[in-house]
Legacy VTK file of the C-alpha trace (Angstrom):
# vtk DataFile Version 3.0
C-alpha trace
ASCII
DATASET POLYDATA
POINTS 102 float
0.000 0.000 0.000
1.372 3.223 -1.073
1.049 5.889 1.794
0.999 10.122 1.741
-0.424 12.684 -0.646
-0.090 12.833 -4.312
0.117 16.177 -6.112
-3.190 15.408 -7.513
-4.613 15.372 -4.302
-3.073 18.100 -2.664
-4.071 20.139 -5.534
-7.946 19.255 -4.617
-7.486 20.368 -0.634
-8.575 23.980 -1.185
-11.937 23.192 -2.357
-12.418 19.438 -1.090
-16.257 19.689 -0.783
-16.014 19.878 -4.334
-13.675 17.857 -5.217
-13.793 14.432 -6.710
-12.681 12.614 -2.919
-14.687 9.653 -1.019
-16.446 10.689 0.927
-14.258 9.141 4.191
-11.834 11.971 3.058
-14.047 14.814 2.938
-15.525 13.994 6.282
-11.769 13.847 7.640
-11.237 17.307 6.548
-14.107 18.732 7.751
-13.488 17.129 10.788
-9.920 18.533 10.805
-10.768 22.044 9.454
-13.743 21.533 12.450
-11.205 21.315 15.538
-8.809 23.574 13.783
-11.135 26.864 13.108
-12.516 29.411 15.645
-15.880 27.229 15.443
-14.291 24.098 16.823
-17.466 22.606 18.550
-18.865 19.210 17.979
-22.660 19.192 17.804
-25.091 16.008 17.525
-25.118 16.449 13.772
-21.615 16.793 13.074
-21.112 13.921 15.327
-23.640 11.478 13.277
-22.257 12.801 10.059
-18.527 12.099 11.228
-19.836 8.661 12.225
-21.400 7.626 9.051
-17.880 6.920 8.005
-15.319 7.127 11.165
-14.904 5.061 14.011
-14.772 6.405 17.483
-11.504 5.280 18.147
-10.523 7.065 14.559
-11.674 10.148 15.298
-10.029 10.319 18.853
-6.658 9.191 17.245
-7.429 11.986 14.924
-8.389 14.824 17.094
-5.555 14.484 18.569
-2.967 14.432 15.950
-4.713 17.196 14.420
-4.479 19.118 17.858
-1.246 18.105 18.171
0.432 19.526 15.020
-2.137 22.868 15.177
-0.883 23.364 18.997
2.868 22.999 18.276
2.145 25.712 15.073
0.268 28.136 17.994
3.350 27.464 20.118
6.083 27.896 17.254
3.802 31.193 15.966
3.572 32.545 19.840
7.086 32.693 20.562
8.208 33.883 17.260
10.261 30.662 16.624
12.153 30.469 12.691
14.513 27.359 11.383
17.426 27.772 12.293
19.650 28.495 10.058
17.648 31.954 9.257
18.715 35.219 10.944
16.938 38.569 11.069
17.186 40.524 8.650
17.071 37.588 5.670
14.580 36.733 3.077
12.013 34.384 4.772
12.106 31.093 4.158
9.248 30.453 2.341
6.861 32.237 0.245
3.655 33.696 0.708
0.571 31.134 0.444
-1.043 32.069 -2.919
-4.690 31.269 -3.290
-6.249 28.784 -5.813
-6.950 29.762 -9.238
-4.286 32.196 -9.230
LINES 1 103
102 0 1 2 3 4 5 6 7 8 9 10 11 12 13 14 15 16 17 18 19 20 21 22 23 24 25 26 27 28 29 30 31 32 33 34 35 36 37 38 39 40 41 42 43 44 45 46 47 48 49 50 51 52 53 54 55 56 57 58 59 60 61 62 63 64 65 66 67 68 69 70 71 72 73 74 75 76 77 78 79 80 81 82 83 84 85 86 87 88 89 90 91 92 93 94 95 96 97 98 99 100 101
């Protein structure tokens, strides 16, 4: 079994709803997106949607991954942390997102 993202999908993330994905996918990333936004609540219905294709013990394992990575990104953005090897006053070290369709 091959594992991680292909271009191809990567290239569908910004509009997922839309995309051409099963539907376990799309409920992953609204489930992700969920936990991850300023409206992070669980309701019934999200709940019984999430369930029509993830396991309990999935989404727990998920959650908290998801928390995980989004936590150490608060932490990293809170206390101004940078890679190493860049010093003020350099270009940054990556580019600015650019939206889809661009």
């Amino acid at each position: 079994m091959r594992r991680g993202a292909s271009e191809d999908l990567v290239a569908k993330l910004p509009d997922y709803e839309r995309a051409d994905l099963p539907a376990r996918t799309k409920a992953v990333l609204r489930y992700v997106d969920r936990l991850t936004s300023d409206a992070w609540q669980i309701d019934r219905a999200f709940y019984d949607e999430l369930r029509r294709e993830l396991t309990d013990d999935e989404l727990l394992d998920l959650g908290m991954v998801a928390m995980f990575f989004n936590g150490w990104q608060r932490l990293i953005d809170a206390f101004g942390i940078v890679p190493d090897r860049w010093r003020e006053g350099d270009a940054l070290p990556f580019g600015p997102l650019r939206e889809s369709g661009g």
